[in-house]
MIGUGU-855269 format. One record per residue (C-alpha): residue number from 0; residue in three letters; x, y, z. Coordinates in steps of 0.25 Angstrom, whole numbers, plus 5000, padded with zeros to 4 digits. Layout:
N
> num;residu;xx;yy;zz
> NUM;ALA;X;Y;Z
...
This chain:
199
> num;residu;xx;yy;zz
> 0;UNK;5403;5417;5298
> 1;UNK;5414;5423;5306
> 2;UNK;5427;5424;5297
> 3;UNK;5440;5417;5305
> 4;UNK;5447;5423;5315
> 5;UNK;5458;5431;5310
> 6;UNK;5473;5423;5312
> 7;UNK;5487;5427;5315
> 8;UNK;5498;5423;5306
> 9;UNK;5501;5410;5314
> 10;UNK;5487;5408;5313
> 11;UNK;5481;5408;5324
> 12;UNK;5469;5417;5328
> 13;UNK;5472;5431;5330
> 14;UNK;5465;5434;5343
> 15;UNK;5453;5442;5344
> 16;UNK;5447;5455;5347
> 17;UNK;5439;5460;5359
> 18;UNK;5427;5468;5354
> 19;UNK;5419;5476;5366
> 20;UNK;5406;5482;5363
> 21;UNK;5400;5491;5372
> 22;UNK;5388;5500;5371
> 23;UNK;5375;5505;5381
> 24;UNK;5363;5497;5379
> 25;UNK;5354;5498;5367
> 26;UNK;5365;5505;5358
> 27;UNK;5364;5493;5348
> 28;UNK;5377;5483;5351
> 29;UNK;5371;5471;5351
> 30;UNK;5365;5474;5336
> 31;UNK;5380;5480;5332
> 32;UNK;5387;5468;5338
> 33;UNK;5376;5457;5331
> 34;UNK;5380;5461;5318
> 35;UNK;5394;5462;5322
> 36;UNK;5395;5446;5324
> 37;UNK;5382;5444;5312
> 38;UNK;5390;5453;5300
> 39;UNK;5405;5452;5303
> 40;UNK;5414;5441;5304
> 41;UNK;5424;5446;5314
> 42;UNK;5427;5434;5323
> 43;UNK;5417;5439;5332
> 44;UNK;5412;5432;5348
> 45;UNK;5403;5437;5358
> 46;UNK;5410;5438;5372
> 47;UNK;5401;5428;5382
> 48;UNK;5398;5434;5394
> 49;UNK;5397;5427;5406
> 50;UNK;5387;5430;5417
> 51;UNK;5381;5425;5430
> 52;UNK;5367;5426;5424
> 53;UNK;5357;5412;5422
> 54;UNK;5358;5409;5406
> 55;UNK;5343;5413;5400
> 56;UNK;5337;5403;5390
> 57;UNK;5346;5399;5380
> 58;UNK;5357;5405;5384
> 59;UNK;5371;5397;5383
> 60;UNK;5384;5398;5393
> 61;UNK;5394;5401;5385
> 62;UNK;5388;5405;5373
> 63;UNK;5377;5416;5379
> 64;UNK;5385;5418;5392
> 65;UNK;5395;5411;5401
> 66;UNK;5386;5408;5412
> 67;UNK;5393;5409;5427
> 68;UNK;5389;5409;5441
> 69;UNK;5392;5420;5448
> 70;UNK;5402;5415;5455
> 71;UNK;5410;5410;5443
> 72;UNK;5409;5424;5437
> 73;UNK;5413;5432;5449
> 74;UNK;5425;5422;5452
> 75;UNK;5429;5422;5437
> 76;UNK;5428;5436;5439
> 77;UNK;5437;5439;5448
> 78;UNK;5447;5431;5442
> 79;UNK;5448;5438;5429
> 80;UNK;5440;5431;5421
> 81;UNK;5431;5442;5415
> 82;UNK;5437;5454;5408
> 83;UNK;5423;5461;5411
> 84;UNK;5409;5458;5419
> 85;UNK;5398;5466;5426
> 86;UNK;5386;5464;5435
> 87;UNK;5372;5468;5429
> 88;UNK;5368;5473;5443
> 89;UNK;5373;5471;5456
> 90;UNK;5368;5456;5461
> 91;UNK;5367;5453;5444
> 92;UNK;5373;5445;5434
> 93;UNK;5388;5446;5429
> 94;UNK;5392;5447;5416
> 95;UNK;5408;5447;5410
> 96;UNK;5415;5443;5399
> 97;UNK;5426;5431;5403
> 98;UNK;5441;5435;5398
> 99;UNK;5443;5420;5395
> 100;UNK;5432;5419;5385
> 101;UNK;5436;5433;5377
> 102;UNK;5451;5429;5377
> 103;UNK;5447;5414;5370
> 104;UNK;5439;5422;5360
> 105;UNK;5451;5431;5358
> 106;UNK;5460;5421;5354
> 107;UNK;5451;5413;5345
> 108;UNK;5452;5426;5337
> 109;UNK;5438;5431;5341
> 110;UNK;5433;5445;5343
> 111;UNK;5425;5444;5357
> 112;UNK;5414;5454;5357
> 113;UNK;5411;5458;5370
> 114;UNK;5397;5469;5372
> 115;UNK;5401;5474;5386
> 116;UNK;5397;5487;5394
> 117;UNK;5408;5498;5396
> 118;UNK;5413;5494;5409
> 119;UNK;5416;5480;5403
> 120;UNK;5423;5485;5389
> 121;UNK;5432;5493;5399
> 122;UNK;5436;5480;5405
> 123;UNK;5437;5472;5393
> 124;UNK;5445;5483;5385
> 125;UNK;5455;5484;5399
> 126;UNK;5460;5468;5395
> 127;UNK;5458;5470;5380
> 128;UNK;5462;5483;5377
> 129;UNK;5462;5482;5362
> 130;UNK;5448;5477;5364
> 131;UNK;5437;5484;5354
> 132;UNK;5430;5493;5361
> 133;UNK;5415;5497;5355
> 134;UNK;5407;5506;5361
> 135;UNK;5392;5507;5354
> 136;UNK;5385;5520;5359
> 137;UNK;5371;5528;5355
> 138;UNK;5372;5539;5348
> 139;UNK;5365;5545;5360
> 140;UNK;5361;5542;5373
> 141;UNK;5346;5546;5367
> 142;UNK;5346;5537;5357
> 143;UNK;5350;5525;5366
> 144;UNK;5339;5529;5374
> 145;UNK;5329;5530;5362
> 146;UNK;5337;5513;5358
> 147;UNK;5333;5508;5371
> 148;UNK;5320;5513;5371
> 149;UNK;5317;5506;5357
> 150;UNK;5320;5493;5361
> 151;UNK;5307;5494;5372
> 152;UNK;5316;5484;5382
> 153;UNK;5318;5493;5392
> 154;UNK;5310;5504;5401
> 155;UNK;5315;5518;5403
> 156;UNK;5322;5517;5416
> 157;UNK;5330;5505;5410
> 158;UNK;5334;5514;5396
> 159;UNK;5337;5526;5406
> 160;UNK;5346;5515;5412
> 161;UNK;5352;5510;5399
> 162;UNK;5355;5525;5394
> 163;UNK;5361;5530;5407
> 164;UNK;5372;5517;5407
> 165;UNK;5371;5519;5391
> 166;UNK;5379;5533;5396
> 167;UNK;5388;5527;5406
> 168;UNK;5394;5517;5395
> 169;UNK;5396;5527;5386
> 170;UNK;5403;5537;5397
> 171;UNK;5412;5526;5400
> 172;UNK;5415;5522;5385
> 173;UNK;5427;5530;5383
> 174;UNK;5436;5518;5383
> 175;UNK;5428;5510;5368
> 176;UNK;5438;5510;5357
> 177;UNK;5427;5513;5348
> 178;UNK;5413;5518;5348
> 179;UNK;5401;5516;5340
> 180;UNK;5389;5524;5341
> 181;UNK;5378;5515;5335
> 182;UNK;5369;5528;5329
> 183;UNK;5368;5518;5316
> 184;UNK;5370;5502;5320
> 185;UNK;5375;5501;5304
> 186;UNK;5384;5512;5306
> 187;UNK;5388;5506;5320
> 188;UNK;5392;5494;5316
> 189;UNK;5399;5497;5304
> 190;UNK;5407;5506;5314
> 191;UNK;5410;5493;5323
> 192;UNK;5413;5485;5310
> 193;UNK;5423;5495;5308
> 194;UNK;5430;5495;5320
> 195;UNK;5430;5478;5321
> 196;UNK;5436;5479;5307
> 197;UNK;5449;5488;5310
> 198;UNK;5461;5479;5311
């Protein structure tokens, strides 16, 4: 159970924290940020993505996604609405975070996670610039190679893929406050708790 958000001395919530996790493919963030929200009780919320893709089975608008047309999106893109979004592939569905839903989080006191690639933690830290940035890198680009291998989902030319943008993300990760090389996911993730815990 999460413990209460922290409160200001007229007691009204203290406003919240943005958390940005960035990392290439395969380097373990999804495990890190799961026992982030399982073991600790900061007042921790998942950013909702909307997209312009068809819900698969089970999935719920609002809670999995926010489900738009792409007309909506593309208009309540260019008006502002979304502090980032991208296109898989040209022609493909959009993805982006809506400004609106972080800032509601924000002042319930929340900490909005939000697991983004570079080019959206760029945007995101332009409007919250004392967002937490984290990036999570390999130890090498060898042994992210050797990770995406071992998880068998993927053939070789889609791993040569995944490492080639793996060292795009992290020539263009200058701009993280802080960076966590996952070598040990205990040792990781201890480092994350660290930086979360630093008042």
């Amino acid at each position: 159970m999460k413990s209460e958000n922290e409160r200001t001395n007229d007691g009204a919530p203290r406003r919240g924290r943005v958390l940005v996790f960035s990392g290439p493919s395969g380097v373990g963030k999804g495990t890190l940020l799961k026992r982030l929200f399982a073991e600790t009780d900061f007042p921790l919320v998942s950013s909702v993505s909307a997209t312009t893709r068809s819900p698969r089975p089970g999935e719920i608008d609002g809670v999995d996604y926010r489900f738009l047309s792409r007309d909506e999106f593309l208009r309540r893109r260019e008006a502002g609405e979304f502090l980032e979004s991208f296109e898989v592939y040209a022609g493909g569905a959009l993805y982006g975070t809506l400004r609106a839903d972080v800032e509601a989080a924000l002042e319930r006191g929340d900490w909005v996670v939000l697991e983004i690639d570079v080019k959206g933690a760029a945007s995101v830290a332009a409007t919250y610039p004392d967002a937490e940035t984290i990036f999570i890198e390999p130890p090498s680009i060898e042994a992210l190679r050797e990770r995406l291998k071992g998880r068998g989902s993927e053939d070789d030319a889609e791993i040569e893929k995944r490492v080639a943008q793996a060292e795009a993300e992290l020539a263009a990760s200058g701009f993280y406050r802080r960076r966590v090389v996952n070598d040990d996911l205990d040792e990781a993730y201890k480092k994350i708790l660290a930086f979360l815990s630093e008042k």
